[in-house]
N, C-alpha and C positions, 0 to 999 in steps of 0.2 A: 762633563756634559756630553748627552748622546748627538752624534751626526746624526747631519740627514739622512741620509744613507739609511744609518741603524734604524731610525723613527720610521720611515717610508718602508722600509723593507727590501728595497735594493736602490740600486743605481742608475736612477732615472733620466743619466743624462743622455742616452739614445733614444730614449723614449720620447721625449721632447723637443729634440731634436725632427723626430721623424713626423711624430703626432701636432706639432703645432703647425707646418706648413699645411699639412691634411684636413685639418678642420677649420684651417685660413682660408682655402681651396675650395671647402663645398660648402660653407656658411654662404654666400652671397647669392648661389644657385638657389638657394634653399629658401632664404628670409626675407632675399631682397627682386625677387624676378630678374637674378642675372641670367642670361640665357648666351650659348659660343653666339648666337649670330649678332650680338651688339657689340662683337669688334675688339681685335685684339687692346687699344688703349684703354678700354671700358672696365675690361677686366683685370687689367694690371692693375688700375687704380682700385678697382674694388677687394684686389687679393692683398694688396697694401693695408688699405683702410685695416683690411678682416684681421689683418696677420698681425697689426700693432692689438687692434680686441682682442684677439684671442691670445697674443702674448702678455697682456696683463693680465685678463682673466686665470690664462692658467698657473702662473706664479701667485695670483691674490688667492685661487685653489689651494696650492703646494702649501703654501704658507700657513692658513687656515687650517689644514690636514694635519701639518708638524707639529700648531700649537696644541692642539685639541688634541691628540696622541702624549704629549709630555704633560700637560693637565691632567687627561684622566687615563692614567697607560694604563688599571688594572680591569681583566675580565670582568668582572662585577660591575664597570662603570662603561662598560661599553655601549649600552641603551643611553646612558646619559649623555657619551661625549660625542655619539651618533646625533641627534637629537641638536645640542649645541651647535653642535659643526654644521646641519642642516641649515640651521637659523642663519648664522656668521656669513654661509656661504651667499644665501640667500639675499642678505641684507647689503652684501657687499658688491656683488652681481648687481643688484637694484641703483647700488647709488654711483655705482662707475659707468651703467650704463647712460643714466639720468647724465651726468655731468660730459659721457663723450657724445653722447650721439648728436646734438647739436655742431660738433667742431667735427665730427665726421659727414653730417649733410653738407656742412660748407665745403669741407675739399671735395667730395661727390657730385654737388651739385648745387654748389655756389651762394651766395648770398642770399636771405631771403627767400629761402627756398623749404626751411623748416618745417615740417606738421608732424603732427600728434603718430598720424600715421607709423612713421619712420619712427619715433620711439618706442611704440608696439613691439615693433619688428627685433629692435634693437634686446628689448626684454628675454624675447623668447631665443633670438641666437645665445644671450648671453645664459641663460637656463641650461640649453641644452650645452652647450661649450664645459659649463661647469659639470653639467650630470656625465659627459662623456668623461671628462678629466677624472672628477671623483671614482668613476667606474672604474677606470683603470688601476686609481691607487689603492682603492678598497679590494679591490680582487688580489693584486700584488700583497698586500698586505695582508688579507686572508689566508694568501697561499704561503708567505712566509709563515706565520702564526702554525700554519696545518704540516707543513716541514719540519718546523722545530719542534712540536707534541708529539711528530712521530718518531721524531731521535730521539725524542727523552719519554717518550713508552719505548722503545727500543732499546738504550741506556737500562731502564728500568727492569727488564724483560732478562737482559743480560745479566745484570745486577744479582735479578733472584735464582736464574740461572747456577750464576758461579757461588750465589750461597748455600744453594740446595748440593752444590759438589763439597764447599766444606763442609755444610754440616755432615754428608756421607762420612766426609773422611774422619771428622772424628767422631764417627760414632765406631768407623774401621778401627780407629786405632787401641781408645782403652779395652776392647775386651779381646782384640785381637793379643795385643801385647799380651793379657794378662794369661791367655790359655797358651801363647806362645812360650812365655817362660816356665809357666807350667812344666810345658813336655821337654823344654831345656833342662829343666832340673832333673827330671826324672833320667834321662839321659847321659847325662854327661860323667855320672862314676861306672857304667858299664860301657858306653860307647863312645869316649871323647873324640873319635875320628868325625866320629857322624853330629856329636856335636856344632864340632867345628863348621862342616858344612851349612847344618841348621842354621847356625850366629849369618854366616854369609846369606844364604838364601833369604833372612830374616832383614839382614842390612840392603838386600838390594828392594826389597816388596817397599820398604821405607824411602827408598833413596825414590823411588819412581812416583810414591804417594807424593812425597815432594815435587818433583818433577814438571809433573801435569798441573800443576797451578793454575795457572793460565791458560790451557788448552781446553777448547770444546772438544777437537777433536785428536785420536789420535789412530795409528798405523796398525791393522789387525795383528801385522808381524812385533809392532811393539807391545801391544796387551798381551798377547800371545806370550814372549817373554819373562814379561814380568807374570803371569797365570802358571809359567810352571815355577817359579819360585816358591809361589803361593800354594802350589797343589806339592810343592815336595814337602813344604811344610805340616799341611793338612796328612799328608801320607805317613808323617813320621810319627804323626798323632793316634792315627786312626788305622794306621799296618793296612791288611790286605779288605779289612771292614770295605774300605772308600776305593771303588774302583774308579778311574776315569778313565774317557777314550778323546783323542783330540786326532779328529780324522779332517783334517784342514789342505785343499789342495797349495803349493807353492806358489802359483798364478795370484789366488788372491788376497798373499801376506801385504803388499801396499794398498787395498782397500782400508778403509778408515769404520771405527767404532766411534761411542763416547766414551770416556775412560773411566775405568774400576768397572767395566759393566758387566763383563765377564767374570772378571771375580765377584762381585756381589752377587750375579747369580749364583756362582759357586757356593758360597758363601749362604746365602736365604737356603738352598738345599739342604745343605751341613744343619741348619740351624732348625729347621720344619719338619726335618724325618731322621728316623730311627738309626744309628749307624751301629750296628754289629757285627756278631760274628754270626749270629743266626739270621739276622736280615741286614748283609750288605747293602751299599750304596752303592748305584750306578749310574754314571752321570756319564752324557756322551755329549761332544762338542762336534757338529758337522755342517757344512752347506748343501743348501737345498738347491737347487736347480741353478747354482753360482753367483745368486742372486740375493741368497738370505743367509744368516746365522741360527741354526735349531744348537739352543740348548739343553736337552733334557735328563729328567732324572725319573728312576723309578719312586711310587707315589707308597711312603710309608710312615704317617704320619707320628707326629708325637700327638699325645696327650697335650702336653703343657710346654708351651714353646717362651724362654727367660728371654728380658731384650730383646725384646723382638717391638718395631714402631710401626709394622705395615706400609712405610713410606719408599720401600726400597726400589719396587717394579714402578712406582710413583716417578720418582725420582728420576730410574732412567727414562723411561715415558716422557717425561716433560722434556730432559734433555734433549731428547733425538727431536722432538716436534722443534726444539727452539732450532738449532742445530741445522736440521736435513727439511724439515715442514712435514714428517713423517712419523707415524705410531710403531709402538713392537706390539708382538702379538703374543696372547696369554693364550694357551689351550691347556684343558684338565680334561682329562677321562680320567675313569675309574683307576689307573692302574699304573699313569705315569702325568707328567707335567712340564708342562711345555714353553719354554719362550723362543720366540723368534725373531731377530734382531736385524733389519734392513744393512745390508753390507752400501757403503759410501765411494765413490770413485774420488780417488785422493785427491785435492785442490780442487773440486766443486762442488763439492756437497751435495753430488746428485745421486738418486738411487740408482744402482746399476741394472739395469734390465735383464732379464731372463730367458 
């Protein structure tokens, strides 16, 4: 069985606390012509009378709000159990007023002293007493409802986030592996030294695809790392074909990336243009005014590009927006191709300024 607590949407007991003496307080200024200069006993007795009203009232509220929320808890029913709960309030208000307000003109004003008047009065404090109390717990309870859609779009948002990383990763992995062993074979009965290195270089790109699991983000000095395993790899494939330049100042190896995004750019270049010996590759890694990451590659298209999903500049895109609330940028000219990747100050996920 859910608490009140959970049903209301939080913990009402300071609320009532503070909000029942309050609207015990100005109910009598308000309905019954109490005015300061009729004397301090006048108004004791009428904050009395008000404050037992408004303490049944706003429990016979409370009550009526919890049933009417475990009745009809689903969005779809919330015009319905609005509606109800209207009614219930209404009706309840109506007949507790009817049944006190007689025992209240007597202690106020004595025997015999009853009119129709004074029930009027009684009606409409009792209206508003309930439409105050209801306000308060329908807005509470709105604001709980609009708190918890936003964790759980935020949940959700994460969710696809860290799927759209596995999916990256294996799509890294099967054709990675399979061009890797490739150049392993071809290798290893003329150069088993350099094998050997390959096997390690190959076993750390894996250990760190592991790694990052769970991270959004990570350390440009750690991407950096595991990027030249990846490029010593790609180098041993592709010899003098694939140049790279990694002109990265020291200062800012503890700014933060998202991770694999560097090598995926690597990676969509390798896959999109032509690597020979008649038209090299030349990929430079640098910062722009301390502020950004330019990854670019000279612009030499293939014909027909295998495995290839389009999803890749996607992919970090959405990332860095979940991430930092930030875009990377794509530029093409004629003659090269460009991404430019917002450098992050570590532990705030802010962009660093320029």
């Amino acid at each position: 069985m859910q608490s009140s607590k959970h049903t209301l949407g939080f913990n009402d007991v300071a609320v009532r606390i503070i909000g029942i003496p309050i609207i015990a307080f100005i109910t009598p200024f308000i309905f019954y012509d109490l005015g300061l200069h009729d004397g301090m006993a006048k108004i004791l007795a009428s904050f009395s009378v008000s404050s037992i009203y408004t303490l049944i009232y706003w429990h016979e509220v409370r009550f009526l709000l919890i049933f009417s929320r475990k009745k009809y808890p689903g969005i779809l029913q919330e015009r319905k159990r609005i509606i109800i709960q209207s009614v219930l309030i209404l009706v309840v208000a109506a007949t507790t007023s009817t049944l006190l307000s007689p025992i209240a003109c007597f202690i106020k004003n004595g025997p015999d002293n009853f009119k129709p008047i004074y029930l009027i009065a009684d009606y409409a404090a009792a209206l508003m007493n309930s439409a105050l109390v209801v306000s308060v717990y329908e807005a509470a309870y709105f604001f709980q409802r609009y708190r918890h859609s936003s964790l759980e779009a935020e949940q959700l948002r994460r969710e696809i986030v860290q799927s759209q990383l596995e999916t990256l990763k294996s799509q890294v992995n099967p054709h990675f592996l399979f061009n890797s062993l490739n150049t392993l074979v071809s290798i290893i009965p003329d150069n088993p030294d350099v094998a050997v290195d390959f096997v390690r270089n190959m076993s750390k790109v894996y250990r760190y695809i592991l790694e990052i699991k769970d991270k959004e983000l990570i350390t440009l000095e750690e991407e950096l790392e595991f990027l030249k395993s990846y490029i010593f790899l790609q180098k041993i494939r592709f010899g003098e074909n694939l140049q790279i330049d990694l002109n990265i100042p020291s200062q800012l190896l503890k700014t933060e990336v998202v991770p694999l995004s560097l090598q995926l750019l690597l990676e969509n270049a390798i896959k999109h243009n032509i690597v020979s010996a008649e038209k090299p590759l030349y990929l430079q890694l640098e910062t722009i005014k301390d502020a950004h990451l330019s990854v670019r590659n000279n612009l030499q298209l293939r014909q027909q590009v295998q495995d290839s999903t389009g999803t890749g500049l996607k992919n970090i895109s959405n990332r860095y927006a979940f991430a930092t609330g930030r875009q990377i940028e794509k530029i093409v000219t004629a003659t090269h191709f460009i991404v430019i990747l917002p450098l992050i100050k570590a532990g705030t996920h802010a962009h660093i300024d320029s």
